[in-house]
PDB file of the backbone (N, CA, C, O) and the ligand in Angstrom, with CONECT records:
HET     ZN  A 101       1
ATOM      1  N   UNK A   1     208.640 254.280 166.308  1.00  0.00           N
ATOM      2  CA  UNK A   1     210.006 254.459 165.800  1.00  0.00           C
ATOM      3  C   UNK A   1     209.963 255.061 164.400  1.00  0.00           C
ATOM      4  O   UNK A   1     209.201 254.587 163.558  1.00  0.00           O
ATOM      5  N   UNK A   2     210.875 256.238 164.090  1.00  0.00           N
ATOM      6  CA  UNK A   2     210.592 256.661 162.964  1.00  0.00           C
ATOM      7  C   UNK A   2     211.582 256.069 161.956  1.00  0.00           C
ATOM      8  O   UNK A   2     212.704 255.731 162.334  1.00  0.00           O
ATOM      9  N   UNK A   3     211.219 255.945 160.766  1.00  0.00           N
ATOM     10  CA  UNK A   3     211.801 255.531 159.756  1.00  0.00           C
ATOM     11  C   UNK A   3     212.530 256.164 158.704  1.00  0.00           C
ATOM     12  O   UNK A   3     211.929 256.122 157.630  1.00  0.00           O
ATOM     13  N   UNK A   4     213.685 256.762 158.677  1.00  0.00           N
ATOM     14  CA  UNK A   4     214.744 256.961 158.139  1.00  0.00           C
ATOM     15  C   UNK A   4     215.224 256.822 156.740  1.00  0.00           C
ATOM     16  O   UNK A   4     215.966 255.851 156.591  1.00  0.00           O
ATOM     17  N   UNK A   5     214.992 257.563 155.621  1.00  0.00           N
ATOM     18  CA  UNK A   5     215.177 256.665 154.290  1.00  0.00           C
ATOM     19  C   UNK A   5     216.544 258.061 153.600  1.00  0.00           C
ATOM     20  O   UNK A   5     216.605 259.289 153.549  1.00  0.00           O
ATOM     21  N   UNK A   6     217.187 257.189 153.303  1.00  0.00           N
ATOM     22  CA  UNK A   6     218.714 258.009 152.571  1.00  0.00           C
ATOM     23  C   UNK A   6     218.908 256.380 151.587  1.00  0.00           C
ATOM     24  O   UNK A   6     218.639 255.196 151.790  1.00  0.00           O
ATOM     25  N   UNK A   7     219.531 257.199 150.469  1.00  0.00           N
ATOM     26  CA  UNK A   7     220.295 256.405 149.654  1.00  0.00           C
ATOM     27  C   UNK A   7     221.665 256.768 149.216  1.00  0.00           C
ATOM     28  O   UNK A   7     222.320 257.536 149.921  1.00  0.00           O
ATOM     29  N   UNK A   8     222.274 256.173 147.857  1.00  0.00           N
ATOM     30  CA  UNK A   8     223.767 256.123 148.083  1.00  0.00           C
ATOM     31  C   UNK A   8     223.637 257.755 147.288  1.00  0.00           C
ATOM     32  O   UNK A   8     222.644 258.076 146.635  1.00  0.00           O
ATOM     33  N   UNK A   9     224.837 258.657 147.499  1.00  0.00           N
ATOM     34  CA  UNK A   9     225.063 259.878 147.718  1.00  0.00           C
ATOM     35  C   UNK A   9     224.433 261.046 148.644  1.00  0.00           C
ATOM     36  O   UNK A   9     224.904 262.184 148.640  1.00  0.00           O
ATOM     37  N   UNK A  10     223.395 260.689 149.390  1.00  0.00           N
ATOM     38  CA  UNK A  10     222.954 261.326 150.332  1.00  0.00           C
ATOM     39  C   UNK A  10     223.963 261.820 151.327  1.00  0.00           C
ATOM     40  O   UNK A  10     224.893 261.038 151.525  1.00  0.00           O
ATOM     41  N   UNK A  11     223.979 262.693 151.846  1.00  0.00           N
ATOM     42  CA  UNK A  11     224.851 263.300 153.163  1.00  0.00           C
ATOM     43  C   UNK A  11     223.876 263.337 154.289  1.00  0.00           C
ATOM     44  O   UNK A  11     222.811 263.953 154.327  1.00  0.00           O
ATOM     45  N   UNK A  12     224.571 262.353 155.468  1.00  0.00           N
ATOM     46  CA  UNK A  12     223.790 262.280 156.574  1.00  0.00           C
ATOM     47  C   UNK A  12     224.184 263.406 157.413  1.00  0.00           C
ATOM     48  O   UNK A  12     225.380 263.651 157.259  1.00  0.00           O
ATOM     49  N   UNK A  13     223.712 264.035 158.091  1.00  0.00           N
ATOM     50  CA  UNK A  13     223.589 265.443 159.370  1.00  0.00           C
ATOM     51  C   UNK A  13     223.764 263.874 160.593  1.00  0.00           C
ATOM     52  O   UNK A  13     223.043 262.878 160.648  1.00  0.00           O
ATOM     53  N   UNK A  14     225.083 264.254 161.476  1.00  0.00           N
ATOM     54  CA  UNK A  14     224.578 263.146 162.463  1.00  0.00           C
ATOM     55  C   UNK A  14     224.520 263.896 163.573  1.00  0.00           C
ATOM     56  O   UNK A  14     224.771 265.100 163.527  1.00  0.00           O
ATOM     57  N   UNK A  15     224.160 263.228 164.775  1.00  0.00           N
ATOM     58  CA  UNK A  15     224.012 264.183 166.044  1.00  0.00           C
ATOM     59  C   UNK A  15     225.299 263.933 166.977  1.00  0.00           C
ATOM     60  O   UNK A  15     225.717 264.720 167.826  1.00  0.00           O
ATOM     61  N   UNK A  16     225.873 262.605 166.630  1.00  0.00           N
ATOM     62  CA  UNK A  16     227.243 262.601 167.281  1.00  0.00           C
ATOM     63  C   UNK A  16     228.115 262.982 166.312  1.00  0.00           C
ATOM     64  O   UNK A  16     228.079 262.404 165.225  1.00  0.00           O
ATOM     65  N   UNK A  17     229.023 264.004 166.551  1.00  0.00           N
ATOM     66  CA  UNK A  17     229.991 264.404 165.192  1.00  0.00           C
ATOM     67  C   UNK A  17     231.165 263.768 165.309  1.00  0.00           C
ATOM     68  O   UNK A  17     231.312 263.487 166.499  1.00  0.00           O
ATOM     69  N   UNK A  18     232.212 263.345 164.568  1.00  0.00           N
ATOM     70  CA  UNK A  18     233.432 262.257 163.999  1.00  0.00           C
ATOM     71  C   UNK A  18     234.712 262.824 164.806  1.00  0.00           C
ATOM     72  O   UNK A  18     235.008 263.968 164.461  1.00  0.00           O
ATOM     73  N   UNK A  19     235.487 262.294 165.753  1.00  0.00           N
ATOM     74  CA  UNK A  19     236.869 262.948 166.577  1.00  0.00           C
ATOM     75  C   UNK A  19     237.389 264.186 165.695  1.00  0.00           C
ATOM     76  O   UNK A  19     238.083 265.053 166.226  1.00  0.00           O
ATOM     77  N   UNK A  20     236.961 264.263 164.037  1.00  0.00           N
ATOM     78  CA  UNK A  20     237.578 264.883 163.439  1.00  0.00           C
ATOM     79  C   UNK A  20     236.941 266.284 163.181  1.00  0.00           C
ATOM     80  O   UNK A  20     237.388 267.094 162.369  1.00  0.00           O
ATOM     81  N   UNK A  21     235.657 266.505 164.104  1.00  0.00           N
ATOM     82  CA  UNK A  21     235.115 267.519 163.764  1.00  0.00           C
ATOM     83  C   UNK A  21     233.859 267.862 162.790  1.00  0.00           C
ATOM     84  O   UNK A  21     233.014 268.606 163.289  1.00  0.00           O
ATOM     85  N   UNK A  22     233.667 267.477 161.660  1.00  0.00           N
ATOM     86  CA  UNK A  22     233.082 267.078 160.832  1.00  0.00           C
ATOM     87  C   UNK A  22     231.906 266.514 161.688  1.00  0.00           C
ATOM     88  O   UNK A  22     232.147 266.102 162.823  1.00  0.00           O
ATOM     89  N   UNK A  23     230.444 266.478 161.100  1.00  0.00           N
ATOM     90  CA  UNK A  23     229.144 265.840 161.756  1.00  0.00           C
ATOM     91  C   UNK A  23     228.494 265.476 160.552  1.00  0.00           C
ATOM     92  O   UNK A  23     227.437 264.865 160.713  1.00  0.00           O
ATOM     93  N   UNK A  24     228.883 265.710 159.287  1.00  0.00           N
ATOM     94  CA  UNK A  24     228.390 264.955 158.139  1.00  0.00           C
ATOM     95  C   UNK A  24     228.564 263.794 157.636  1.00  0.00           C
ATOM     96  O   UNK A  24     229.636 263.505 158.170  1.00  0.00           O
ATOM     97  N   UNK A  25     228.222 262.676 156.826  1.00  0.00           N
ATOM     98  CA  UNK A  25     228.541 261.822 156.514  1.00  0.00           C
ATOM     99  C   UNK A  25     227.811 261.126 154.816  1.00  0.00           C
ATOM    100  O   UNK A  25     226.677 260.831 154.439  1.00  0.00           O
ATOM    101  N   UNK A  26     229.009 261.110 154.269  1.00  0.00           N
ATOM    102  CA  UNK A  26     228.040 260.603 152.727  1.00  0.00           C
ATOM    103  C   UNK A  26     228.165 258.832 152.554  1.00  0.00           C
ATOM    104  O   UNK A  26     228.981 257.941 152.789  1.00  0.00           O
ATOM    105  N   UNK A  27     227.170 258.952 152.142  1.00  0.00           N
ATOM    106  CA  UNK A  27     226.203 257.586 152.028  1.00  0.00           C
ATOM    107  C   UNK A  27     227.562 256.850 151.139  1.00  0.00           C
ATOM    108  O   UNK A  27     228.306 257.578 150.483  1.00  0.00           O
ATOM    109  N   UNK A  28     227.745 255.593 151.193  1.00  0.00           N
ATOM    110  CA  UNK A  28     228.120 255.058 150.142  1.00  0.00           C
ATOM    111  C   UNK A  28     227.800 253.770 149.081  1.00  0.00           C
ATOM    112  O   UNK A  28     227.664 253.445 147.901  1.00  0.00           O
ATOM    113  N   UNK A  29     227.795 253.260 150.642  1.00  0.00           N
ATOM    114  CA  UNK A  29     227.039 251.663 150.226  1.00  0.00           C
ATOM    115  C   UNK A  29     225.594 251.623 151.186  1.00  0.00           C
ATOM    116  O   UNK A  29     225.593 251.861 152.394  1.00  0.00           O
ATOM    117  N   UNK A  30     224.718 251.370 150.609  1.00  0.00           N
ATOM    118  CA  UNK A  30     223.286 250.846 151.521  1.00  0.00           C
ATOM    119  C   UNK A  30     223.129 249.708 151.752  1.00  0.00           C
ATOM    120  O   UNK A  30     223.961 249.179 151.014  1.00  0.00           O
ATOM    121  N   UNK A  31     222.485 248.710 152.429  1.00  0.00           N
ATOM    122  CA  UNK A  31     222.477 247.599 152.651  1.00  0.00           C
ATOM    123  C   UNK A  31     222.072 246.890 153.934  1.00  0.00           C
ATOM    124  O   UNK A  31     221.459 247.633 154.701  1.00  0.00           O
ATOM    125  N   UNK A  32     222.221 245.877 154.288  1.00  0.00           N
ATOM    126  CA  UNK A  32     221.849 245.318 156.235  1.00  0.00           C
ATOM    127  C   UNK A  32     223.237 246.591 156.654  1.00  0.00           C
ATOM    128  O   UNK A  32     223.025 247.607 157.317  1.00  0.00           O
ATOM    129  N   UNK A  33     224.064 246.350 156.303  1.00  0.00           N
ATOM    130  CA  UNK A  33     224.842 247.826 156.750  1.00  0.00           C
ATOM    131  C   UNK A  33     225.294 248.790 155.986  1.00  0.00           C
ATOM    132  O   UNK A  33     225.586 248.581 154.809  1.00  0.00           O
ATOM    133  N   UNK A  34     225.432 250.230 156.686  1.00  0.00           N
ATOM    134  CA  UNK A  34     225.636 250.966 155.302  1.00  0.00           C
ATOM    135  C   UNK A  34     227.005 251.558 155.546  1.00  0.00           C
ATOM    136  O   UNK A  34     227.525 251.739 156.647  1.00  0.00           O
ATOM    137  N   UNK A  35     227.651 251.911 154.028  1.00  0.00           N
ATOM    138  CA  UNK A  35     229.113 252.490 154.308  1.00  0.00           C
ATOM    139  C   UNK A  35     228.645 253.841 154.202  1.00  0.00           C
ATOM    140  O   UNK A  35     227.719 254.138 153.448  1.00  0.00           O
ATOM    141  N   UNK A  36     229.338 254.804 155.039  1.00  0.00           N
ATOM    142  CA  UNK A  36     229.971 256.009 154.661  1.00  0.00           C
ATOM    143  C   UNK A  36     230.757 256.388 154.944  1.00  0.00           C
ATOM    144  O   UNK A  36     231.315 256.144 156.014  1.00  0.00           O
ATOM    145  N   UNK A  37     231.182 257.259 153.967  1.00  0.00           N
ATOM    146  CA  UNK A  37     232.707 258.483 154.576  1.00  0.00           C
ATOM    147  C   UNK A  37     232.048 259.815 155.285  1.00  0.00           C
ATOM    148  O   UNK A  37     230.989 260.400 155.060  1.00  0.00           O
ATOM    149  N   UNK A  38     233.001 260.034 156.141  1.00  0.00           N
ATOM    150  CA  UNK A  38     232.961 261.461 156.911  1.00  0.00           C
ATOM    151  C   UNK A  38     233.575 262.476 155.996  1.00  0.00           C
ATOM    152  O   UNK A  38     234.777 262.486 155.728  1.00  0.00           O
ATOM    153  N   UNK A  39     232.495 263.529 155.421  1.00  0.00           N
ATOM    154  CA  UNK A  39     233.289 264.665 154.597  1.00  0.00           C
ATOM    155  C   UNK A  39     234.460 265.172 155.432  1.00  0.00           C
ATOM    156  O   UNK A  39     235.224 265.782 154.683  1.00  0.00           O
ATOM    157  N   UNK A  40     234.955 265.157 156.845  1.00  0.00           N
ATOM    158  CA  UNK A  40     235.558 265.998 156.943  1.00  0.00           C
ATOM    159  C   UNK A  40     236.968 265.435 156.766  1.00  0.00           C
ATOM    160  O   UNK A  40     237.862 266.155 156.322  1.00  0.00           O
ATOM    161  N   UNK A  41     237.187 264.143 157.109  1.00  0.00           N
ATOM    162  CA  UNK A  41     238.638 263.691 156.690  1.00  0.00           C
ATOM    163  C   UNK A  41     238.627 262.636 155.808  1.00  0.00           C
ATOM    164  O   UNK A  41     239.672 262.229 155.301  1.00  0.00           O
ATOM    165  N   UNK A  42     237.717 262.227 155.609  1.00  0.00           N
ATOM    166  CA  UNK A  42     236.886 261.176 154.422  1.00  0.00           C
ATOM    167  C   UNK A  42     237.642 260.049 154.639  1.00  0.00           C
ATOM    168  O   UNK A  42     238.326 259.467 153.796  1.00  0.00           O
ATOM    169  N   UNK A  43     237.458 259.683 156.109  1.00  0.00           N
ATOM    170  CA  UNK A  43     237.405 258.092 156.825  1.00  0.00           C
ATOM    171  C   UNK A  43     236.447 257.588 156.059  1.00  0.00           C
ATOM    172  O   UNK A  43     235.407 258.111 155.659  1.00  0.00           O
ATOM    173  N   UNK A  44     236.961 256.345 155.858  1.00  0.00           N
ATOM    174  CA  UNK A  44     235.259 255.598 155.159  1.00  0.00           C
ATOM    175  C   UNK A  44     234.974 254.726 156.728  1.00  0.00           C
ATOM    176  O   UNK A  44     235.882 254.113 157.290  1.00  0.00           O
ATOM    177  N   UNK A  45     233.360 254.827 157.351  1.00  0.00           N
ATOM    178  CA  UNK A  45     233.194 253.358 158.039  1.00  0.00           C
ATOM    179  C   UNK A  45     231.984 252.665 157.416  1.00  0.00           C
ATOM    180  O   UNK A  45     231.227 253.129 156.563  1.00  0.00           O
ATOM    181  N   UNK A  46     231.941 251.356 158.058  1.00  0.00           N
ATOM    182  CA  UNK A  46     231.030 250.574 157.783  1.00  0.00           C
ATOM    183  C   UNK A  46     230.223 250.330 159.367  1.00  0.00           C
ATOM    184  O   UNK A  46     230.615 249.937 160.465  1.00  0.00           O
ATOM    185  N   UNK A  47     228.809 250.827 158.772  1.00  0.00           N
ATOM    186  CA  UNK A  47     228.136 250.598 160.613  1.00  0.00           C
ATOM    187  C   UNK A  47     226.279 249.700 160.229  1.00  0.00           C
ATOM    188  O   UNK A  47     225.639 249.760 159.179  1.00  0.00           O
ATOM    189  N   UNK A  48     225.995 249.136 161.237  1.00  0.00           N
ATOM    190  CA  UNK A  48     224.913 248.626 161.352  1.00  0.00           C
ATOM    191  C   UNK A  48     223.761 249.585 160.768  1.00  0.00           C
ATOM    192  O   UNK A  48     223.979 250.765 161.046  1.00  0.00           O
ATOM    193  N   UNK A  49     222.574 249.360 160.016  1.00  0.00           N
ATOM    194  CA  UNK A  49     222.002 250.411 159.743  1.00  0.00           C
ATOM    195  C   UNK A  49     221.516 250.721 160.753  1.00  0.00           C
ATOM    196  O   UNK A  49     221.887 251.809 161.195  1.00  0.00           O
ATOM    197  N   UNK A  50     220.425 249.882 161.616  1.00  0.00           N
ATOM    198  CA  UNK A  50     220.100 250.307 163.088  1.00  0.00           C
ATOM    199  C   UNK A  50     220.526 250.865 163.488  1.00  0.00           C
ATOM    200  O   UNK A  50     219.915 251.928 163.595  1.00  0.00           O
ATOM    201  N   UNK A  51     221.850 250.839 164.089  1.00  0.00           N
ATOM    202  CA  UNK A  51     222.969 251.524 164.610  1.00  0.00           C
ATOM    203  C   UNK A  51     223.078 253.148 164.066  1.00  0.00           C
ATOM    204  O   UNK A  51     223.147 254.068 164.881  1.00  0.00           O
ATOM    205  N   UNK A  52     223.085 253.367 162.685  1.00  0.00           N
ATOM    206  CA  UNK A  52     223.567 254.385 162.301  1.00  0.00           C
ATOM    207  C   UNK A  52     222.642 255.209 162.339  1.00  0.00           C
ATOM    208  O   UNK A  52     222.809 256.418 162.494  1.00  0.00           O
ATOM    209  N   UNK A  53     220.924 254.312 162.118  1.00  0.00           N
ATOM    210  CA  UNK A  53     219.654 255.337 161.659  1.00  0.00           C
ATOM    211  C   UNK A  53     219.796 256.325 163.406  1.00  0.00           C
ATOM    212  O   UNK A  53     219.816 257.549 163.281  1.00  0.00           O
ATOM    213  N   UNK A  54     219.879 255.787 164.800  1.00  0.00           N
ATOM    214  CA  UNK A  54     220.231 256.209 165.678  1.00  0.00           C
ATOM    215  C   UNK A  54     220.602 257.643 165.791  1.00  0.00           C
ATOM    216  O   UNK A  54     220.185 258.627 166.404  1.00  0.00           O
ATOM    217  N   UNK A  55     221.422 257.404 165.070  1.00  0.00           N
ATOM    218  CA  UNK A  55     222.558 258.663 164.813  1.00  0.00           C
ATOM    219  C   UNK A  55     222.666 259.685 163.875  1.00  0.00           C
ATOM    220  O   UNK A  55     223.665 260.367 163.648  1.00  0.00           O
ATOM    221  N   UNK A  56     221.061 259.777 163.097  1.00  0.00           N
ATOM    222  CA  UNK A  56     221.114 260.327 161.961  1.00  0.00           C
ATOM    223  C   UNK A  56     220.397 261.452 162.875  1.00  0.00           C
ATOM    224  O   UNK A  56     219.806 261.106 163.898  1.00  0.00           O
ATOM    225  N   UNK A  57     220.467 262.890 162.457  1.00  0.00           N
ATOM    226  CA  UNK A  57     219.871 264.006 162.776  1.00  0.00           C
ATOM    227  C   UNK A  57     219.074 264.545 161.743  1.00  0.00           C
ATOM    228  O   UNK A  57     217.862 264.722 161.867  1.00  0.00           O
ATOM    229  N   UNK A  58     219.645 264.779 160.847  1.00  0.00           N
ATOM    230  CA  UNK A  58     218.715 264.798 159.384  1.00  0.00           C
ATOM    231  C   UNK A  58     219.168 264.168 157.859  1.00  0.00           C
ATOM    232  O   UNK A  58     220.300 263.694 157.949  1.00  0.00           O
ATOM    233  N   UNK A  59     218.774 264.074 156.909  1.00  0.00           N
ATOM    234  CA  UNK A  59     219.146 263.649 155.412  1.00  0.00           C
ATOM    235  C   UNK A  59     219.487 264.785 154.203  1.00  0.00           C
ATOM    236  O   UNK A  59     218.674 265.257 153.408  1.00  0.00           O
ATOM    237  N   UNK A  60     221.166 265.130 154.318  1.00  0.00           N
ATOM    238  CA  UNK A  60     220.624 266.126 153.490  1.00  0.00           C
ATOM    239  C   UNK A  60     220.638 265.175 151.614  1.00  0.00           C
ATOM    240  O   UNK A  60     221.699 264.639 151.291  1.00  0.00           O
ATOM    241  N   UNK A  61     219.633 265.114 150.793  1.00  0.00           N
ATOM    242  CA  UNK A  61     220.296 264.809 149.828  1.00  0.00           C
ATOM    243  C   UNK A  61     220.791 265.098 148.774  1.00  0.00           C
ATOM    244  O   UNK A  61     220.454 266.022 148.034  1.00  0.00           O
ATOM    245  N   UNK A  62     222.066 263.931 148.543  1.00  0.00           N
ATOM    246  CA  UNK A  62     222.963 264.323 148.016  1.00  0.00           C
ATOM    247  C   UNK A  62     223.010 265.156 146.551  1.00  0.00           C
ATOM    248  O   UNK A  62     224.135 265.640 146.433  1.00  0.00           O
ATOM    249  N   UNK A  63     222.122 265.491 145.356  1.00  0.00           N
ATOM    250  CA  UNK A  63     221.911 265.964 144.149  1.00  0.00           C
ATOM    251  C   UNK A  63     222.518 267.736 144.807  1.00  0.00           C
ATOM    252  O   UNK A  63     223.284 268.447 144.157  1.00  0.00           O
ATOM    253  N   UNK A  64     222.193 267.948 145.579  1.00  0.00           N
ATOM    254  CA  UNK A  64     222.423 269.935 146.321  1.00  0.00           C
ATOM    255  C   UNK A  64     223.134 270.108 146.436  1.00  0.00           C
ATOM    256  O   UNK A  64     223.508 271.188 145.980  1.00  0.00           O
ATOM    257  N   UNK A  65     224.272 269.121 147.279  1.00  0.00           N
ATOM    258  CA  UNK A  65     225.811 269.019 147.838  1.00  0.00           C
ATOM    259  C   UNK A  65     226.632 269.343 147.000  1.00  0.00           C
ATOM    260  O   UNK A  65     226.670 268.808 145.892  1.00  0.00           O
ATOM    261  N   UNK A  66     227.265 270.078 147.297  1.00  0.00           N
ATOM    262  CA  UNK A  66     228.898 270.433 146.651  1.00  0.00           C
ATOM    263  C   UNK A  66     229.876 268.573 146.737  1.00  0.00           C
ATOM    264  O   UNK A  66     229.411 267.796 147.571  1.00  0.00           O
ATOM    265  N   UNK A  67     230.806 268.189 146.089  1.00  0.00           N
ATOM    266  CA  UNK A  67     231.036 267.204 146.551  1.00  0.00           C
ATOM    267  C   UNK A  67     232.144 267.709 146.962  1.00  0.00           C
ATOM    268  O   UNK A  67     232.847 268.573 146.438  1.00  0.00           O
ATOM    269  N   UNK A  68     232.300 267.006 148.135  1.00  0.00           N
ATOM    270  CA  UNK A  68     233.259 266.826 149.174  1.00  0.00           C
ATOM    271  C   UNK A  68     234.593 266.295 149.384  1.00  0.00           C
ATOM    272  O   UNK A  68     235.507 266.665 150.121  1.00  0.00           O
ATOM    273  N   UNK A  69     234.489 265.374 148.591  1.00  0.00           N
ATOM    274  CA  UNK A  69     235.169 263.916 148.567  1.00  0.00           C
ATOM    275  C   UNK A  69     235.486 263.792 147.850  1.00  0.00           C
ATOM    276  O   UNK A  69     234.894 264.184 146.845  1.00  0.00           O
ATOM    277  N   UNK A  70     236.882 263.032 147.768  1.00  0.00           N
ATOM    278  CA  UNK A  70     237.077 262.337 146.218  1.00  0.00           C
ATOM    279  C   UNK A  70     236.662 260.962 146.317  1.00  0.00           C
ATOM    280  O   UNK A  70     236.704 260.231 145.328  1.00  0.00           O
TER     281      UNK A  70
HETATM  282 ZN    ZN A 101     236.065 262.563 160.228  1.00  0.00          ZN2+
END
């Protein structure tokens, strides 16, 4: 199993993308679960990390990113 490392401002690449179109997601909170918002309508969720590492496709991190979000 590979191991997954992002911290808070990172933008996750996911492989399932958000009803809203958008397939990015910035880090917010880390933790047993981690928060992020979806850049594209900047839903915030809160998901299992297990759960989320799943769903990660790549890490872009966050220092490169334009910010997105308010
Ligand atoms: Zn969205």
């Amino acid at each position: 199993m590979r191991i997954i490392r992002f911290s808070v401002g990172d933008v996750l690449k996911m492989k399932k993308q958000h009803p809203c179109g958008a397939d990015t997601m910035k880090v917010l909170r880390v933790g047993s679960d981690i928060r992020v918002v979806c850049t594209g309508c900047g839903r915030d969720v809160t998901v299992a990390r297990e759960k989320l590492e799943k769903n990660i496709k790549s890490v872009i991190p966050g220092d490169v990113q334009n910010p997105q979000n308010t």
